[in-house]
Backbone bond lengths (Angstrom), bond angles and torsions (degrees), N, CA, C in turn:
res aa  C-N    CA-C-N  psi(-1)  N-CA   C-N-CA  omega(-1)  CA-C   N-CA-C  phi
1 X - - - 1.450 - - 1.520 108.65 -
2 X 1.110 114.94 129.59 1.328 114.43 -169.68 1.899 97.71 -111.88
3 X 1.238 109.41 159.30 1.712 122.05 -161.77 1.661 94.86 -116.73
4 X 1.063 118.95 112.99 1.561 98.77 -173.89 1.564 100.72 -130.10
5 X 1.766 103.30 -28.34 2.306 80.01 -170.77 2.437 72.80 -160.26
6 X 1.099 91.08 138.60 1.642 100.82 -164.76 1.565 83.37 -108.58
7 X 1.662 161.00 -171.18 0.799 137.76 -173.22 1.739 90.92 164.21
8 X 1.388 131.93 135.42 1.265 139.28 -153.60 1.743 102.20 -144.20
9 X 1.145 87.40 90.71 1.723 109.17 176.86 1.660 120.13 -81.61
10 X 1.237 128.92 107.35 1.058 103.03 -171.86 1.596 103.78 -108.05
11 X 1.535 117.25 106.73 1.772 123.24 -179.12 1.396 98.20 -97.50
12 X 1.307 113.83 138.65 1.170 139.60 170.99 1.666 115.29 -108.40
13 X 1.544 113.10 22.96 1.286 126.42 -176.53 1.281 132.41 -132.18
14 X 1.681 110.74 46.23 1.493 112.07 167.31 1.169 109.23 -132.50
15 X 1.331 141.71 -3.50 1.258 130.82 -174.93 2.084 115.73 -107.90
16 X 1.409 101.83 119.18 1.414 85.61 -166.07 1.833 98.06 -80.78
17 X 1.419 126.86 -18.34 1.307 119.24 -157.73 1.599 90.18 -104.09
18 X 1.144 114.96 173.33 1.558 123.48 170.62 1.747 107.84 -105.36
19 X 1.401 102.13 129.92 1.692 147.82 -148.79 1.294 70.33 -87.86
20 X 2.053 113.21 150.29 1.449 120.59 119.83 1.055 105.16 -114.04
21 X 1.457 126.64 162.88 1.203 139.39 -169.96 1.714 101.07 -56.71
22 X 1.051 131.10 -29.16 1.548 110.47 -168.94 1.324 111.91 -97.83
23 X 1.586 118.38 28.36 1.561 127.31 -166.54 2.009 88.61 -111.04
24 X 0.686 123.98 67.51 1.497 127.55 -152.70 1.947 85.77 -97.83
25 X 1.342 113.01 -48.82 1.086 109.30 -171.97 1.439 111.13 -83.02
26 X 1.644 127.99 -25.15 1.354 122.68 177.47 1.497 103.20 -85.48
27 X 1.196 144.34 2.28 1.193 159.34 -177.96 1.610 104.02 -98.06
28 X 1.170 127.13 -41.36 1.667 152.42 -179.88 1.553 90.27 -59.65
29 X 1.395 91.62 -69.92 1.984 104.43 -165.73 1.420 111.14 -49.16
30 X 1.663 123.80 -54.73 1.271 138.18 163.54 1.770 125.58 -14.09
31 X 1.002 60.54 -68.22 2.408 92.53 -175.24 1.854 90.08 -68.18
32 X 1.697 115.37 -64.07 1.289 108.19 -176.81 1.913 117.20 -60.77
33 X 1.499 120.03 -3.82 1.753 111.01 -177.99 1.404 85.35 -98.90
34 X 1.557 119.20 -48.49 1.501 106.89 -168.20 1.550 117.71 -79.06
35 X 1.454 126.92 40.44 1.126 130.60 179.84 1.547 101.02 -151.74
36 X 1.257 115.38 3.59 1.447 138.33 174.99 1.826 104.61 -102.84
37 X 1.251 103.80 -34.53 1.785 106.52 162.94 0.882 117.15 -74.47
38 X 0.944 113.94 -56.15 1.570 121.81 167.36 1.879 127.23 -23.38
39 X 1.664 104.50 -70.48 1.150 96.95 131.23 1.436 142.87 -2.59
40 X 1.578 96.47 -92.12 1.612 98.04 -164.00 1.875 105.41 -72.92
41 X 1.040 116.19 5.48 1.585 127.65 -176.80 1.764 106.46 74.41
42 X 1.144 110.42 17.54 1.436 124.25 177.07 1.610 111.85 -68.79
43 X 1.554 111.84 63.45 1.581 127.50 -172.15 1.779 96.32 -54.49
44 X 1.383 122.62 -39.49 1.983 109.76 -176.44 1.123 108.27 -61.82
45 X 1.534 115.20 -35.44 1.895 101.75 -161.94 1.926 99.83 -87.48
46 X 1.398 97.56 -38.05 1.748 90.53 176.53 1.688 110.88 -56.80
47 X 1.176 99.75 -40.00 1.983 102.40 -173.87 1.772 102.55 -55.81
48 X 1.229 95.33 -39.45 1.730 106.81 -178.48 1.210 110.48 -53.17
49 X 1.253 136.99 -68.19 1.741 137.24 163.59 1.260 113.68 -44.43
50 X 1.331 133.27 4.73 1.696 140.12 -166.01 1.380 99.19 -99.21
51 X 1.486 123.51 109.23 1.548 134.49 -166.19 2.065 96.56 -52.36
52 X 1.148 109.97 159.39 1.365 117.98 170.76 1.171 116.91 -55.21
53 X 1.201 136.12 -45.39 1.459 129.53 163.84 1.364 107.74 -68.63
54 X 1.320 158.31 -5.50 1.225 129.10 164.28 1.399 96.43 -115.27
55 X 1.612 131.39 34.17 0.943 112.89 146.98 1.684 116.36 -114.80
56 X 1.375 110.68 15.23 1.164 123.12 177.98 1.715 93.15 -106.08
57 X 0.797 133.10 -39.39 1.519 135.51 179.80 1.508 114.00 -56.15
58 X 1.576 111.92 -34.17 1.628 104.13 -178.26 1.920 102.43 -142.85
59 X 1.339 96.73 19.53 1.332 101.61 149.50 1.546 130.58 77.57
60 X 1.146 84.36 -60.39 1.774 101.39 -170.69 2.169 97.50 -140.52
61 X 0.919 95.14 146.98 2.077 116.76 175.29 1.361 101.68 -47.40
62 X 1.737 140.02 -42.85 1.192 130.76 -152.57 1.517 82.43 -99.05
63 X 1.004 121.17 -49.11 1.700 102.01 -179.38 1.941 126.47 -59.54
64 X 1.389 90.82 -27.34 1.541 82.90 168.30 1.150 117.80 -104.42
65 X 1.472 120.39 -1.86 1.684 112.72 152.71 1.425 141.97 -24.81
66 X 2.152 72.76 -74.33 1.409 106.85 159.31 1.515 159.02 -59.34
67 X 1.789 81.19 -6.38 1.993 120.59 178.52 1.583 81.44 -90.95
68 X 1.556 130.72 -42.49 1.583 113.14 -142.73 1.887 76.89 -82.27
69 X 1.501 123.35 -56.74 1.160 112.97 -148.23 1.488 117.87 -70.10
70 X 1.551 111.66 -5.00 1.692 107.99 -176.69 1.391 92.35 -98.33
71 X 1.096 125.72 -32.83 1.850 136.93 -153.20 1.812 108.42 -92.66
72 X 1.205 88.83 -36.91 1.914 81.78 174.53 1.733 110.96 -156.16
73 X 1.263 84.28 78.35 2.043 94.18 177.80 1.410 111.64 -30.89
74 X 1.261 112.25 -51.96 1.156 135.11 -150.63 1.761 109.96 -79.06
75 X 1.135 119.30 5.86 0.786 130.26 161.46 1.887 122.53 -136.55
76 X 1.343 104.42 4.29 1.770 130.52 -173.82 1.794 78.23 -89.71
77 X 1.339 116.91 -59.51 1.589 101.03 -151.88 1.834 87.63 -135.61
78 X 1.069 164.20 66.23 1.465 161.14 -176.23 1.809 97.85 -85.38
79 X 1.627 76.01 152.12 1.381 107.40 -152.97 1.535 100.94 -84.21
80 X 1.602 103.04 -30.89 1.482 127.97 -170.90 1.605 111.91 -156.61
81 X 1.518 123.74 153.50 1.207 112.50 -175.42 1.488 84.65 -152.18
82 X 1.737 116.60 144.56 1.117 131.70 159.83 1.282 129.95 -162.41
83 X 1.902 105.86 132.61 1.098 107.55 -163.98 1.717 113.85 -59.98
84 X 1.477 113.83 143.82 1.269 108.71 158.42 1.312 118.65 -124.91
85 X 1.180 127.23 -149.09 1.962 141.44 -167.38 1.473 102.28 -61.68
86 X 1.436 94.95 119.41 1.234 106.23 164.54 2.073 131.68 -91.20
87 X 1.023 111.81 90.05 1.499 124.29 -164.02 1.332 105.54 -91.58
88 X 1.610 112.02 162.37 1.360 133.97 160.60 1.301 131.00 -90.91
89 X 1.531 131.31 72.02 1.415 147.44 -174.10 1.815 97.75 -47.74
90 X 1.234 110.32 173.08 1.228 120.48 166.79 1.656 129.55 -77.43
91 X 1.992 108.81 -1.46 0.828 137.88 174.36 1.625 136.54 -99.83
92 X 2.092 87.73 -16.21 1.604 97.94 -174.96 1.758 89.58 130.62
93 X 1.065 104.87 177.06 1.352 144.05 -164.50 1.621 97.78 -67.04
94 X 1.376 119.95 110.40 1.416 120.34 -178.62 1.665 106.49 -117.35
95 X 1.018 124.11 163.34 1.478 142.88 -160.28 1.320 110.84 -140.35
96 X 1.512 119.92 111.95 1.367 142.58 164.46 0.985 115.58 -39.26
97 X 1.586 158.54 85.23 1.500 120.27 -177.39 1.698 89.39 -122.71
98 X 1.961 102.18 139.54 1.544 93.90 -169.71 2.061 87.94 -111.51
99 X 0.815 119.25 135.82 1.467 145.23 -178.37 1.558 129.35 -89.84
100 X 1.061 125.61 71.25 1.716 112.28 169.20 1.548 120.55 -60.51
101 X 1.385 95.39 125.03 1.790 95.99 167.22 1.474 126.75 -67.83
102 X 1.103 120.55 -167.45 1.767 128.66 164.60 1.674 95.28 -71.37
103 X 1.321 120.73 -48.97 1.441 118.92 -167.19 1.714 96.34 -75.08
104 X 0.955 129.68 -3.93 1.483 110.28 177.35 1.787 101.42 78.35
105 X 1.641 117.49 36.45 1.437 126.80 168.82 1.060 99.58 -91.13
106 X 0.964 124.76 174.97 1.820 145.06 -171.76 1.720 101.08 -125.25
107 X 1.291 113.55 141.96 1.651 104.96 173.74 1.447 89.08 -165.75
108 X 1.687 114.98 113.04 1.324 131.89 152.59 1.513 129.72 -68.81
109 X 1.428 100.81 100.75 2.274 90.92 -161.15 2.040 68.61 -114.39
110 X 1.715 80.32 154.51 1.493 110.40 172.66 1.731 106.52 -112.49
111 X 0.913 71.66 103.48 2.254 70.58 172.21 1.981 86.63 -68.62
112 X 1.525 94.77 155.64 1.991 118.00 154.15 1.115 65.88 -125.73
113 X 1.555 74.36 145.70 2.094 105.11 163.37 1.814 91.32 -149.42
Protein backbone atom coordinates (compact mmCIF):
# COMPACT_ATOMS: atom_id res chain seq x y z
CA UNK A 1 0.00 0.00 0.00
CA UNK A 2 1.54 2.95 -0.91
CA UNK A 3 0.68 6.55 1.17
CA UNK A 4 0.71 9.16 -1.39
CA UNK A 5 -1.68 12.45 -0.51
CA UNK A 6 -3.78 12.08 3.18
CA UNK A 7 -6.51 14.75 2.52
CA UNK A 8 -9.19 16.20 5.22
CA UNK A 9 -12.67 16.56 3.91
CA UNK A 10 -14.91 18.15 5.95
CA UNK A 11 -18.85 16.72 4.82
CA UNK A 12 -21.50 17.84 6.68
CA UNK A 13 -23.76 15.24 4.80
CA UNK A 14 -24.47 11.94 6.35
CA UNK A 15 -26.27 12.20 9.33
CA UNK A 16 -30.06 12.75 9.02
CA UNK A 17 -30.71 12.90 13.02
CA UNK A 18 -28.67 15.19 15.32
CA UNK A 19 -25.44 13.40 17.03
CA UNK A 20 -24.28 14.04 20.72
CA UNK A 21 -20.93 13.57 21.16
CA UNK A 22 -21.25 10.38 23.29
CA UNK A 23 -23.32 8.54 20.46
CA UNK A 24 -19.85 7.60 19.00
CA UNK A 25 -21.13 4.16 18.29
CA UNK A 26 -24.68 5.15 16.82
CA UNK A 27 -22.80 7.71 14.82
CA UNK A 28 -20.17 4.65 13.79
CA UNK A 29 -23.33 2.54 12.68
CA UNK A 30 -24.77 5.56 10.57
CA UNK A 31 -21.63 6.35 8.30
CA UNK A 32 -21.09 2.29 8.34
CA UNK A 33 -25.23 1.56 6.70
CA UNK A 34 -24.81 4.63 4.55
CA UNK A 35 -21.59 3.43 3.04
CA UNK A 36 -23.07 -0.09 2.99
CA UNK A 37 -25.75 1.52 0.36
CA UNK A 38 -23.56 2.82 -1.24
CA UNK A 39 -22.19 -0.34 -2.03
CA UNK A 40 -25.16 -2.10 -2.98
CA UNK A 41 -26.04 1.17 -5.27
CA UNK A 42 -29.05 1.48 -2.92
CA UNK A 43 -29.26 5.54 -3.75
CA UNK A 44 -32.97 5.65 -1.17
CA UNK A 45 -31.38 4.26 1.89
CA UNK A 46 -27.95 6.29 1.37
CA UNK A 47 -30.15 9.59 0.50
CA UNK A 48 -31.94 8.62 3.84
CA UNK A 49 -28.79 9.20 6.16
CA UNK A 50 -28.25 12.54 3.98
CA UNK A 51 -28.73 15.45 6.71
CA UNK A 52 -31.80 17.79 5.64
CA UNK A 53 -29.83 20.30 4.12
CA UNK A 54 -28.08 18.12 1.76
CA UNK A 55 -31.07 16.59 1.03
CA UNK A 56 -32.67 19.74 0.10
CA UNK A 57 -29.49 20.77 -1.78
CA UNK A 58 -29.59 17.84 -4.37
CA UNK A 59 -33.05 16.91 -4.00
CA UNK A 60 -33.67 13.59 -5.03
CA UNK A 61 -31.06 10.00 -4.24
CA UNK A 62 -29.86 9.81 -8.01
CA UNK A 63 -28.55 13.22 -7.84
CA UNK A 64 -26.66 12.76 -4.74
CA UNK A 65 -25.48 9.42 -5.68
CA UNK A 66 -24.12 10.81 -8.49
CA UNK A 67 -22.44 13.96 -6.44
CA UNK A 68 -21.01 10.99 -4.03
CA UNK A 69 -19.74 8.87 -7.08
CA UNK A 70 -18.00 11.67 -9.31
CA UNK A 71 -17.07 13.87 -6.09
CA UNK A 72 -15.55 11.33 -3.70
CA UNK A 73 -14.61 7.79 -5.20
CA UNK A 74 -13.10 7.05 -2.33
CA UNK A 75 -15.78 6.72 -0.47
CA UNK A 76 -18.41 5.67 -3.76
CA UNK A 77 -16.30 2.35 -3.92
CA UNK A 78 -13.09 2.19 -1.02
CA UNK A 79 -10.67 -0.18 -1.05
CA UNK A 80 -10.58 -0.07 2.85
CA UNK A 81 -12.49 1.83 5.50
CA UNK A 82 -11.60 2.63 9.11
CA UNK A 83 -13.14 3.97 11.87
CA UNK A 84 -11.16 6.68 13.55
CA UNK A 85 -11.41 9.53 16.58
CA UNK A 86 -14.37 10.58 17.41
CA UNK A 87 -14.18 14.55 18.43
CA UNK A 88 -16.21 17.57 19.33
CA UNK A 89 -16.06 20.21 16.35
CA UNK A 90 -17.52 23.54 17.03
CA UNK A 91 -20.53 22.14 15.19
CA UNK A 92 -21.19 18.85 17.21
CA UNK A 93 -19.78 15.54 17.30
CA UNK A 94 -17.48 14.76 14.23
CA UNK A 95 -16.27 11.31 13.02
CA UNK A 96 -12.84 10.27 11.76
CA UNK A 97 -13.37 8.07 8.89
CA UNK A 98 -9.86 7.03 7.27
CA UNK A 99 -10.56 5.70 3.55
CA UNK A 100 -8.43 3.61 1.09
CA UNK A 101 -8.77 4.31 -2.55
CA UNK A 102 -8.57 1.89 -5.66
CA UNK A 103 -4.97 3.45 -5.96
CA UNK A 104 -4.09 2.43 -2.48
CA UNK A 105 -4.35 6.59 -1.41
CA UNK A 106 -5.21 7.32 2.02
CA UNK A 107 -8.02 10.07 2.59
CA UNK A 108 -9.05 11.20 6.17
CA UNK A 109 -12.83 12.72 5.73
CA UNK A 110 -14.50 13.93 9.04
CA UNK A 111 -18.25 13.46 8.90
CA UNK A 112 -20.29 16.64 11.33
CA UNK A 113 -23.35 15.05 12.21
Amino acid sequence: MRIALAAVLALAMFAAAPAKAGDAEDIQAVIADQLAAFQREDLDAAFAHASPMIQGKFGNPFTFGAMVARGYPMIWRPERVEMGAMTTGPRGPQQTVLFEDAEGVLWEVDYMM
